[in-house]
C-alpha positions as CSV (number, residue, x, y, z in Angstrom):
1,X,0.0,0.0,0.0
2,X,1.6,3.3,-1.6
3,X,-1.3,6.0,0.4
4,X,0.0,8.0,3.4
5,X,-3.2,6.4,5.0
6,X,-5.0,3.1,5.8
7,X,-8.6,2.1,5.2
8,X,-9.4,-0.8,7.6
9,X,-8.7,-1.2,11.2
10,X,-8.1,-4.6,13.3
11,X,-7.8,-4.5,16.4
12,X,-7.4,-7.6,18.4
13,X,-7.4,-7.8,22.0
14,X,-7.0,-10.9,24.3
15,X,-7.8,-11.3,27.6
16,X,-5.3,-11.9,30.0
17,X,-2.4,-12.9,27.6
18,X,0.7,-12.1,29.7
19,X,3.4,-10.5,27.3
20,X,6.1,-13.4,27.4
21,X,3.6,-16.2,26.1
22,X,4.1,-15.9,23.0
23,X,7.1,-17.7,20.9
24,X,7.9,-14.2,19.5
25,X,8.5,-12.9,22.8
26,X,10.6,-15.7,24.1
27,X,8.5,-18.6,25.3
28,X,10.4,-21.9,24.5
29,X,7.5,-24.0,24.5
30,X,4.3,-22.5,23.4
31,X,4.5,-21.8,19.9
32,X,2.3,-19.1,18.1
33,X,3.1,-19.2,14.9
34,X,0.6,-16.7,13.6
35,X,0.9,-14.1,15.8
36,X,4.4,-14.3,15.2
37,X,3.8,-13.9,11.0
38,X,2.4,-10.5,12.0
39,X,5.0,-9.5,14.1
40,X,7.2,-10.5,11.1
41,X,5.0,-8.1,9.0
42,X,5.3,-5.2,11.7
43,X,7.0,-4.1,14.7
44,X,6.7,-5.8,18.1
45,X,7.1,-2.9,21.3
46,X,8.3,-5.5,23.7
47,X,8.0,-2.7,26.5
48,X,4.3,-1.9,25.9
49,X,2.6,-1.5,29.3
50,X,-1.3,-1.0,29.9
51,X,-2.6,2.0,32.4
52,X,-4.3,-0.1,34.7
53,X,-3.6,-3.9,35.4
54,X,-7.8,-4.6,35.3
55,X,-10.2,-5.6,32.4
56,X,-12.5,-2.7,33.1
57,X,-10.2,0.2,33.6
58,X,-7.5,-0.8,31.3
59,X,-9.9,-0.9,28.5
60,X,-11.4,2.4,29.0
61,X,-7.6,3.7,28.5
62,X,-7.6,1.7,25.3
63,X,-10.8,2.9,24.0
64,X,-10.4,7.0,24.8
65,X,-7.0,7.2,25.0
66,X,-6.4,8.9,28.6
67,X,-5.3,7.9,31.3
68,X,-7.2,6.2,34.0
69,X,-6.3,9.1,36.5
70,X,-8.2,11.4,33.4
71,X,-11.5,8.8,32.7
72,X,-12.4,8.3,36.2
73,X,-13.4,4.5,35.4
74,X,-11.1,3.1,38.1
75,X,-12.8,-0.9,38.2
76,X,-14.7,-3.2,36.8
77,X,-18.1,-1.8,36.4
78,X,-17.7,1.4,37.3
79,X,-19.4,3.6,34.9
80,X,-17.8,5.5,32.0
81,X,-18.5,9.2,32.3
82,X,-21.2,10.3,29.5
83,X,-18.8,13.1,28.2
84,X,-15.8,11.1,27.5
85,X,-15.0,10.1,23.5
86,X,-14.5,7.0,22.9
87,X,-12.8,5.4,19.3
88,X,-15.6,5.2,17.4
89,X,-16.5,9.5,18.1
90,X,-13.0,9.7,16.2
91,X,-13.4,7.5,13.5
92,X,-16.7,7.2,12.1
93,X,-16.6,11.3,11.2
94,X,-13.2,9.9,9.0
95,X,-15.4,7.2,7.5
96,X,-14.9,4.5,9.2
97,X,-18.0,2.1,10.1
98,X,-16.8,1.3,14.2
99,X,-17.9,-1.9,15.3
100,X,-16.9,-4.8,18.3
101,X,-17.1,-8.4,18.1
102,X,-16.3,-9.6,21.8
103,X,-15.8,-7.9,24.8
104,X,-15.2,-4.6,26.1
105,X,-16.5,-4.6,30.1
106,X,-17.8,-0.9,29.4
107,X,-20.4,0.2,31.9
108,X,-22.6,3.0,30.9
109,X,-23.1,6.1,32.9
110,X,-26.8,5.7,33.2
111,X,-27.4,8.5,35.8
112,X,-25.6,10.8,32.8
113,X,-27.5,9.7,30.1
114,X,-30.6,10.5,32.3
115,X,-29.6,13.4,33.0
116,X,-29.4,14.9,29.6
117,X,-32.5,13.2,28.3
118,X,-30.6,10.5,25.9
119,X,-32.1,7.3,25.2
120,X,-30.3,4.6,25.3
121,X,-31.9,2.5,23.1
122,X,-31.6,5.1,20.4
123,X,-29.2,4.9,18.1
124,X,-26.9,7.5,19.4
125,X,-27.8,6.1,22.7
126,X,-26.5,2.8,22.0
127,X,-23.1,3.7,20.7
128,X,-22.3,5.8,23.7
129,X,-23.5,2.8,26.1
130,X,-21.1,0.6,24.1
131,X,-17.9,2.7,24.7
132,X,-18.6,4.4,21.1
133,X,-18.5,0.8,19.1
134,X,-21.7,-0.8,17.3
135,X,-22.0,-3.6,19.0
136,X,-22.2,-6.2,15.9
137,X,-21.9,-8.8,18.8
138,X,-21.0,-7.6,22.7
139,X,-20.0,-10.5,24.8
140,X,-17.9,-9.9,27.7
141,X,-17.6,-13.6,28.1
142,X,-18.4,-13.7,32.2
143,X,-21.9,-15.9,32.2
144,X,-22.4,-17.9,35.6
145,X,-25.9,-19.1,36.2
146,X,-27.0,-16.8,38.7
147,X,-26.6,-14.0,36.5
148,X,-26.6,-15.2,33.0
149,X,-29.1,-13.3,30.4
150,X,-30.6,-16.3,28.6
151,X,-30.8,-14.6,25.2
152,X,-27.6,-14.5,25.2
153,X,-26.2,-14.6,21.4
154,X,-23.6,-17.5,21.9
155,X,-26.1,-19.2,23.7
156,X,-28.8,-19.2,20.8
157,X,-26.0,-20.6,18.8
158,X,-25.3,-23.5,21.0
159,X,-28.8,-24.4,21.5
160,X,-29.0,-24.4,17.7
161,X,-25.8,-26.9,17.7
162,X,-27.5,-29.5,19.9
163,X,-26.9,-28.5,23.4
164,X,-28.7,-28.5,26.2
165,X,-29.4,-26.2,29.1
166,X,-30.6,-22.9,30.1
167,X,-27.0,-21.6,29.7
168,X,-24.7,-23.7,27.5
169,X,-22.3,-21.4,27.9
170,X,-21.5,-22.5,31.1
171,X,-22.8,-26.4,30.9
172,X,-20.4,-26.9,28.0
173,X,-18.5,-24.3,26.7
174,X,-17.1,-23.9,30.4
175,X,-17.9,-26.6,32.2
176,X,-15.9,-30.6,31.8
177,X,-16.4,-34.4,32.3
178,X,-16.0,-36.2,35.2
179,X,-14.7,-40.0,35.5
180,X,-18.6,-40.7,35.4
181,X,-20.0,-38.4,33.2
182,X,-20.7,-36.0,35.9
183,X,-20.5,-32.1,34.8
184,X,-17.5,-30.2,36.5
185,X,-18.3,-26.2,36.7
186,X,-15.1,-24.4,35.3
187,X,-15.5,-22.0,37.7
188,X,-13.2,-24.2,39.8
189,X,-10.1,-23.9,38.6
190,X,-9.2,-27.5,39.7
191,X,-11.1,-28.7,36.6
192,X,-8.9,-26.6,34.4
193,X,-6.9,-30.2,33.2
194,X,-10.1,-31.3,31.8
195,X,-11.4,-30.8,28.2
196,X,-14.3,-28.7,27.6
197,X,-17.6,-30.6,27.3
198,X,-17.8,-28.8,23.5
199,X,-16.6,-29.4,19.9
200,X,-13.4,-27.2,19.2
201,X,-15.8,-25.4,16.5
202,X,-18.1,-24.2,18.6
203,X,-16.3,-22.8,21.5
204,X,-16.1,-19.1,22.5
205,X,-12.6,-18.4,20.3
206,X,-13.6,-19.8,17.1
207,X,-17.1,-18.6,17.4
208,X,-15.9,-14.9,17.9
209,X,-13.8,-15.2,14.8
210,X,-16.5,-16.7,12.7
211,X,-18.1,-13.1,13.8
212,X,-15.7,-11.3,13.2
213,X,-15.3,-13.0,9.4
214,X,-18.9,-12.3,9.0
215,X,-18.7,-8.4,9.5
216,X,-15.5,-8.5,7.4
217,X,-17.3,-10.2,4.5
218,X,-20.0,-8.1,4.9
219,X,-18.5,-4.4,4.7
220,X,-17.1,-5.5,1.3
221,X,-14.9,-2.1,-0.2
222,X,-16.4,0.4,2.8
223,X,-13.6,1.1,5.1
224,X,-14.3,0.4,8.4
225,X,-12.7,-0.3,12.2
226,X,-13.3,-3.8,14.0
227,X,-12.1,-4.2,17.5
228,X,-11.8,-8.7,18.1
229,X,-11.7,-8.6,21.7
230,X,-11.2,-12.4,22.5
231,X,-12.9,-13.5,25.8
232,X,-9.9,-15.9,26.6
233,X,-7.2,-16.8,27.9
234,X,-9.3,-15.0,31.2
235,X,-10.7,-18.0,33.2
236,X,-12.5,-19.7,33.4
237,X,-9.3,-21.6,32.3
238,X,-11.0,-24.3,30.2
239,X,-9.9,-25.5,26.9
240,X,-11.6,-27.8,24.4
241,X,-10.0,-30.7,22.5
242,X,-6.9,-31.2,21.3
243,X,-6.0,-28.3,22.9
244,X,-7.0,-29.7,26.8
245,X,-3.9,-32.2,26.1
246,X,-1.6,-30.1,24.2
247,X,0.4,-29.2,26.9
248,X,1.3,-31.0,30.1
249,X,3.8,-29.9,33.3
250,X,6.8,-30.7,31.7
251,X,6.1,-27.2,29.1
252,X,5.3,-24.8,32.0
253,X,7.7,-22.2,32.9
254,X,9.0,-22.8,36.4
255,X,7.3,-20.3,38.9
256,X,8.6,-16.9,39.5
257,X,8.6,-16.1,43.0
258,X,11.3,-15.8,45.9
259,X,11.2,-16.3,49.6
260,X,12.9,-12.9,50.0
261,X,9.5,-11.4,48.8
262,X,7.4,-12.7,51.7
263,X,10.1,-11.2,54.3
264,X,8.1,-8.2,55.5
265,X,6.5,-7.4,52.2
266,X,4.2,-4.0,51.8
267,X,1.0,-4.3,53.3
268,X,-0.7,-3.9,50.0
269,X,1.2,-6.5,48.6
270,X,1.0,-8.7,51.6
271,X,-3.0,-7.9,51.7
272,X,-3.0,-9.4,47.9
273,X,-1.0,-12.3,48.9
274,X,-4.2,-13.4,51.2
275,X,-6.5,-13.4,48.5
276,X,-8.0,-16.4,47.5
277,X,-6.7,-16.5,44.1
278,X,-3.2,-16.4,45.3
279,X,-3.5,-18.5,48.3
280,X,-4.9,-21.2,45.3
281,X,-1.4,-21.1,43.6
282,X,0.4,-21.8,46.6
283,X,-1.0,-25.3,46.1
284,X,1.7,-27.7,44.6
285,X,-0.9,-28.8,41.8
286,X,-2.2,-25.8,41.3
287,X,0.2,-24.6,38.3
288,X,0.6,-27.3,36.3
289,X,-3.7,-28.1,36.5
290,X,-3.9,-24.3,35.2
291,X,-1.0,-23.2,33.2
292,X,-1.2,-25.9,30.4
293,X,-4.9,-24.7,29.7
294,X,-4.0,-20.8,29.9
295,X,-1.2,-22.3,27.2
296,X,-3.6,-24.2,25.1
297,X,-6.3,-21.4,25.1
298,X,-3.3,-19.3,23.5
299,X,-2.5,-21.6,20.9
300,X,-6.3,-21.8,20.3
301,X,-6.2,-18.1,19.8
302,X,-3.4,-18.1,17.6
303,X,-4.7,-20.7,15.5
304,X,-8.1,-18.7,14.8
305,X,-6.2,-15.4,14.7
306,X,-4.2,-17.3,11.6
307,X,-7.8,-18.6,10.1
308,X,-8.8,-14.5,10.1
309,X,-6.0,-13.6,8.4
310,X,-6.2,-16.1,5.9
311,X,-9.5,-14.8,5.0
312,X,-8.2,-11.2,5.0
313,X,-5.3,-12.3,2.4
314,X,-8.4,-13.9,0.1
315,X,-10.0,-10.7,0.8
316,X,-7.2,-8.4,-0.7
317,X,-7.4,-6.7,2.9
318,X,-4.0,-7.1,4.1
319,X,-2.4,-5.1,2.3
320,X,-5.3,-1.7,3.1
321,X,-5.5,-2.7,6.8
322,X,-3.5,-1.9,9.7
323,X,-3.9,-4.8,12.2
324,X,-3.1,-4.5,16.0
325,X,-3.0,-7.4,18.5
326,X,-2.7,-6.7,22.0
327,X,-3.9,-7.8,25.6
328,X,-5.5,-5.9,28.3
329,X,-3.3,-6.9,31.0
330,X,-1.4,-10.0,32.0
331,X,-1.9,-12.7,34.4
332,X,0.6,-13.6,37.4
333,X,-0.1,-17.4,37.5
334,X,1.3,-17.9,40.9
335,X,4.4,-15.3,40.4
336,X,5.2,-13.0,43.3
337,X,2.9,-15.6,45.2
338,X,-0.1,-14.2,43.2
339,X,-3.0,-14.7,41.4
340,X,-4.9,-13.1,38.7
341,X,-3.4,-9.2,38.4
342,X,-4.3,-5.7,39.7
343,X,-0.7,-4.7,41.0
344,X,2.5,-3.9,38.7
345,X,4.6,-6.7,38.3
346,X,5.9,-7.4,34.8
347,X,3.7,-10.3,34.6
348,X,0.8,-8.5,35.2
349,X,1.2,-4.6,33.8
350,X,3.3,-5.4,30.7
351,X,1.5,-6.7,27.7
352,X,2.1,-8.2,24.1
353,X,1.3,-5.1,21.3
354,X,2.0,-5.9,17.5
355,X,1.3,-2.9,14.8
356,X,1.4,-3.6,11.6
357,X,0.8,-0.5,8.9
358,X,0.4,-2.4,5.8
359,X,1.2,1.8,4.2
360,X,4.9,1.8,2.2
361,X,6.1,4.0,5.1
362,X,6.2,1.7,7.6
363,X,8.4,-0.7,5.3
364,X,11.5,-0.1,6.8
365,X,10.4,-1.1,10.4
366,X,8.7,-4.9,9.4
367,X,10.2,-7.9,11.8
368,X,12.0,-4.9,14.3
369,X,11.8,-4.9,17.8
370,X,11.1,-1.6,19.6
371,X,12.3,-1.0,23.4
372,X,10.6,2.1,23.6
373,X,8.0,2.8,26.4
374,X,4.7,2.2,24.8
375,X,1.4,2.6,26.3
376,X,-1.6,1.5,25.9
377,X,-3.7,4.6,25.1
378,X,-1.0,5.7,22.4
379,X,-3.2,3.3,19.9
380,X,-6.2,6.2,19.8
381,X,-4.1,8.7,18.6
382,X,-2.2,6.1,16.0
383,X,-5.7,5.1,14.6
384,X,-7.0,9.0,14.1
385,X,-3.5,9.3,12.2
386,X,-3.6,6.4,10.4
387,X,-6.9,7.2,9.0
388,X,-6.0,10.4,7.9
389,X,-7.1,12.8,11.0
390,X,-6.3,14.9,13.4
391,X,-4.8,14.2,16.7
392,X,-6.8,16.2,19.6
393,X,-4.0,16.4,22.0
394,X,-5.6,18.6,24.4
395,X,-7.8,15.8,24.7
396,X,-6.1,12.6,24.3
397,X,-2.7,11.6,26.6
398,X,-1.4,9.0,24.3
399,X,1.2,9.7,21.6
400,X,0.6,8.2,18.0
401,X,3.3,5.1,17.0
402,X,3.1,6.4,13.6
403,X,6.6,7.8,13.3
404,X,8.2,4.9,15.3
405,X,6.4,2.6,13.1
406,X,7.9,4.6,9.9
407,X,11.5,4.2,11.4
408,X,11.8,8.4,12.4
409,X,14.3,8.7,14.9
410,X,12.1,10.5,17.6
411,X,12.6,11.6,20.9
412,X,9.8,9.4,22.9
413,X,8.9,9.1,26.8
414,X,11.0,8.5,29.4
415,X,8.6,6.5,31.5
416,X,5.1,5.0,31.8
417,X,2.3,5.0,33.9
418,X,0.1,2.5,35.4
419,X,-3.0,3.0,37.7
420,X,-4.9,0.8,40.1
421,X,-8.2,1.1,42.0
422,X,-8.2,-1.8,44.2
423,X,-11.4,-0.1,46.4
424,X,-13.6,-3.3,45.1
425,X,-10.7,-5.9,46.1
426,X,-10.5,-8.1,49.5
427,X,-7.5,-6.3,49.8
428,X,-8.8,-2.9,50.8
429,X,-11.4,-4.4,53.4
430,X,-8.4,-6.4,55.1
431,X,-6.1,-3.2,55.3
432,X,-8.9,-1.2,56.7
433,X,-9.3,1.7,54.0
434,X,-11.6,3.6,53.1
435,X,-12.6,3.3,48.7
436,X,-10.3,7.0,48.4
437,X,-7.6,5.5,49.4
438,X,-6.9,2.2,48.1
439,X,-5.2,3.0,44.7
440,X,-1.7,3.6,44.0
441,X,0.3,4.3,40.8
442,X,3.6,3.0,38.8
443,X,6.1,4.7,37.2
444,X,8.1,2.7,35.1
445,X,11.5,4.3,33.3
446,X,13.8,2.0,31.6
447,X,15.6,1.4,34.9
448,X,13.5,2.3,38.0
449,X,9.6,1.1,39.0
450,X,9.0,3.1,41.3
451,X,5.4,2.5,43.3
452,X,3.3,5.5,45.1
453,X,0.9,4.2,47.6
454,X,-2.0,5.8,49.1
455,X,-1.3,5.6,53.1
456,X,1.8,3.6,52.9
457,X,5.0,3.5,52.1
458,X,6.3,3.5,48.5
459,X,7.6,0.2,46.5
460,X,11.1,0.9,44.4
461,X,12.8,-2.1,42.3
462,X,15.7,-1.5,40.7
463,X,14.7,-3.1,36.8
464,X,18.8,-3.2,36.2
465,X,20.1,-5.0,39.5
466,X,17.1,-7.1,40.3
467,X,15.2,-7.4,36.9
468,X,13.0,-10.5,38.5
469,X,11.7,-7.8,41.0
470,X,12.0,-9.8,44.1
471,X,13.8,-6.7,46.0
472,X,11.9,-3.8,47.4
473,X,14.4,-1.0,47.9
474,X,10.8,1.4,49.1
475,X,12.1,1.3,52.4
476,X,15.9,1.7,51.8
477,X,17.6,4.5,52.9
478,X,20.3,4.3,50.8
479,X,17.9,5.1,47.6
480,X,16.1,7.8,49.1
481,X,17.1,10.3,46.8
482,X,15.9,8.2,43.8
483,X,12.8,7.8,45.4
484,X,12.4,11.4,45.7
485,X,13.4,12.0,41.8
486,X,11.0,9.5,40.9
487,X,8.3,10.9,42.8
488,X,8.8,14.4,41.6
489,X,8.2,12.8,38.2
490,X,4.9,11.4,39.2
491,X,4.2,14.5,40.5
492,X,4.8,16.3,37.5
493,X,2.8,13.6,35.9
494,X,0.0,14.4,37.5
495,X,-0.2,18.1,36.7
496,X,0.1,17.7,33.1
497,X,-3.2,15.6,32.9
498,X,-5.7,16.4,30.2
499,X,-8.4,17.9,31.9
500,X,-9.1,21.2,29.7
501,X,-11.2,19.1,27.2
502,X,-13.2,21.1,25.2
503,X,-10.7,23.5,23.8
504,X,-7.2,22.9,22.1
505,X,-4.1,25.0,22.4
506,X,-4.0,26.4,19.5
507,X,-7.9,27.7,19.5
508,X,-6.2,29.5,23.2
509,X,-3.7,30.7,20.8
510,X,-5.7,32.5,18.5
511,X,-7.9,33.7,20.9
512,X,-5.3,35.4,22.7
513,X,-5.7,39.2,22.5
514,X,-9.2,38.9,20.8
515,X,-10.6,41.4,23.1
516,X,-9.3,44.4,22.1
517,X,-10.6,43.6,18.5
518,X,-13.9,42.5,19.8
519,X,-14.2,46.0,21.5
520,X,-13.7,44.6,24.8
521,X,-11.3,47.7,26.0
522,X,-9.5,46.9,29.5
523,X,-6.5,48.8,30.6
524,X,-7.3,51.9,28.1
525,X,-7.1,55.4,29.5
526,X,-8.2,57.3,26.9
527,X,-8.7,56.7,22.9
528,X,-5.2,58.2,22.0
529,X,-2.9,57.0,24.7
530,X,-0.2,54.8,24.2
């Protein structure tokens, strides 16, 4: 492609991938030979890092391209201010039909819509309760029987494939075989070594793709922007056949955790070491029951994700189509005595983020390796370019990847930021704290993570000396002075959030000194004074 812009959009999103499993990143054993194709094709930022270590936070980042701190959207569920643009407020005025197959854990800000009389059945309605995307199928993938909507898409689907129940979903999609017959419920993750009670064809992955294919195939020459969010590798962490048996204890990466890190450990991190989740994966079983289906629900992935672009080459849309694959967060798996995510450990903060700009431009970077500090809400303002607009910086905090994907040499940012709001967690009800003040923030340069913790002391790991992060130098005093730099930058940080929304610099530019041409006279003493 010779244009200076793109026509289509991909963006894939898993949930849960950690960034090292993946065989282009590194792991030995697990081999994606897809997703690796398209990092072939593109450029792989193997120090891309999402703003908030949660599904529902982290993907409000993605989706408006500011920071947590900025959106207000701190957790799961919590709503999505009203006001806030989304991708799809950006796109569709450059053309682009916007649309999600899969998930996206948006909640809508009811109480706003109210407010302002919108409807949010209406059409305009709908798009902003979906985080700005037509919802060509919304499944966030999260369906237990207490609380499943029976009209659930997938599960018309199912019913229509033969199976049975009030929510398939759940009896067979996520659910095994016992010795007997018996129905295990995934939700225990001691099932995980079993095989899902469904054919390979009709579980979640390859049904989402089929979906995805479907609105592909139907756009035919309109340009338009599809975000596959995959429901897995998030538990429940059951795979079907062949996959359940793919992998076995002997392919899992040995455990990465120390005793040194249980040695008077920061209350916030010990309070996360008593959750249930982690307290699981102190089992001696527990890792190799889980890990070789977290690995086979990746190759799953990266098996379908090869079937899409297969039907994209017989398409002719590769080469008009910039395609991103990326993950909202990682998963700890039992490191740092830990389950599921929330803090800022590599495992869980850093993710996997592949661009490839199928534009001439971007020829010169295909198969490189970027170590620059990426983020995750630098992909709004790399979509808006890529499509030929704008960039509103004075609203969005991101930066577009566009000149590091056309090889500029540029001078990019120094550090990242991550964000959590553990207020819903165990954790804050067994520290004692009130919701304001159980969050805390990363900042991550190329050497130093340095950790800012309401009510307690800081965390500080130095990335160089101790790159497995076992060694919390927060309480040193011997790096007190680099704890003060680093917090001065966090500082900083802070006050350069995007809060002035609804005018850019350079409209305060040209406004500046309208007055006296307006008539507006202040500071005059008479009409021929100086």
């Amino acid at each position: 492609m010779s244009g200076k812009t793109v026509r289509n959009i991909l963006f894939v999103m898993c949930d849960q991938l950690r960034w090292d499993y993946l065989s282009c990143a590194g792991h030995p054993h697990l081999h994606t030979p897809h997703i690796d194709a398209l990092a072939a094709r593109g450029v792989r930022f193997d120090r891309a890092f999402c703003q908030s270590p949660i599904c529902g936070p982290s993907r409000m980042s993605f989706y408006t391209g500011r920071y947590m701190f900025s959106h207000g959207a701190g957790w799961n569920n919590y709503p999505l201010r009203v006001d806030e643009w989304t991708l799809g407020d950006y796109l569709r005025p450059l053309g682009l039909r916007v649309a999600l197959a899969g998930k996206t854990h948006m909640k809508e800000d009811r109480a706003g819509m109210a407010r302002l009389g919108m409807n949010p059945v209406s059409e305009h309605g709908v798009l902003v309760s979906e985080c700005g995307f037509e919802p060509f199928e919304r499944d966030d993938g999260l369906h237990p029987d207490r609380s499943v909507d029976p009209d659930l898409p997938y599960n018309h689907f199912l019913r229509q494939k033969g199976y049975s129940g009030e929510n398939p979903w759940s009896s067979h999609a996520n659910s095994v075989r016992g010795e007997t017959g018996e129905s295990l419920d995934g939700w225990y993750w001691g099932h995980s070594n079993g095989a899902a009670s469904i054919r390979e064809e009709d579980s979640e992955t390859p049904y989402m793709t089929d979906r995805a294919i479907d609105f592909i195939t139907g756009m035919g020459d309109r340009p338009w922007c599809l975000h596959l969010s995959y429901i897995k590798p998030h538990w429940p962490y059951i795979v079907p056949e062949p996959y359940a048996s793919l992998y076995g204890p002997e392919q899992i990466l040995p455990v990465h955790r120390d005793a040194r890190e249980e040695t008077d450990p920061h209350p916030v991190y010990a309070a996360f070491m008593r959750h249930k989740d982690s307290s699981l994966f102190r089992r001696p079983e527990a890792r190799t029951t889980i890990v070789p289906a977290y690995m086979g629900l990746i190759k799953q992935i990266d098996d379908h994700f090869g079937r899409l672009m297969g039907e994209l080459e017989r398409l002719g849309r590769l080469d008009d189509t910039m395609i991103v694959f990326t993950s909202d967060h990682g998963d700890y798996l039992g490191d740092h005595w830990l389950g599921e995510k929330d803090l800022f450990h590599e495992a869980s903060v850093r993710i996997p983020m592949i661009v490839c700009d199928p534009r001439a431009a971007a020829d010169a970077t295909r198969g490189t390796v970027s170590q620059e500090l990426v983020e995750a809400i630098d992909l709004v303002p790399t979509f808006i370019e890529a499509a030929g607009g704008e960039v509103p910086y004075h609203r969005l905090e991101g930066r577009s990847l566009m000149p590091l994907l056309e090889g500029e040499n540029v001078d990019w940012r120094s550090f990242a930021v991550s964000e959590s709001d553990y207020s819903g967690r165990d954790a804050r009800a067994d520290l004692g704290l009130d919701p304001m003040d159980a969050r805390c923030f990363m900042l991550r340069t190329e050497r130093w993570k340095y950790v800012l913790h309401e009510k307690f002391r800081p965390q500080l790991f130095d990335l160089d000396a101790d790159p497995d992060e076992f060694s919390d130098l927060g309480a040193d005093p011997g790096h007190a002075a680099i704890r003060a730099e680093l917090h001065e930058k966090l500082f900083t940080w802070f006050r350069n959030r995007r809060l002035r929304v609804t005018i850019s610099d350079d409209e305060i530019v040209a406004r500046t000194g309208g007055a006296d041409r307006q008539g507006i006279l202040i500071g005059y003493w008479r009409p021929n004074d100086p």
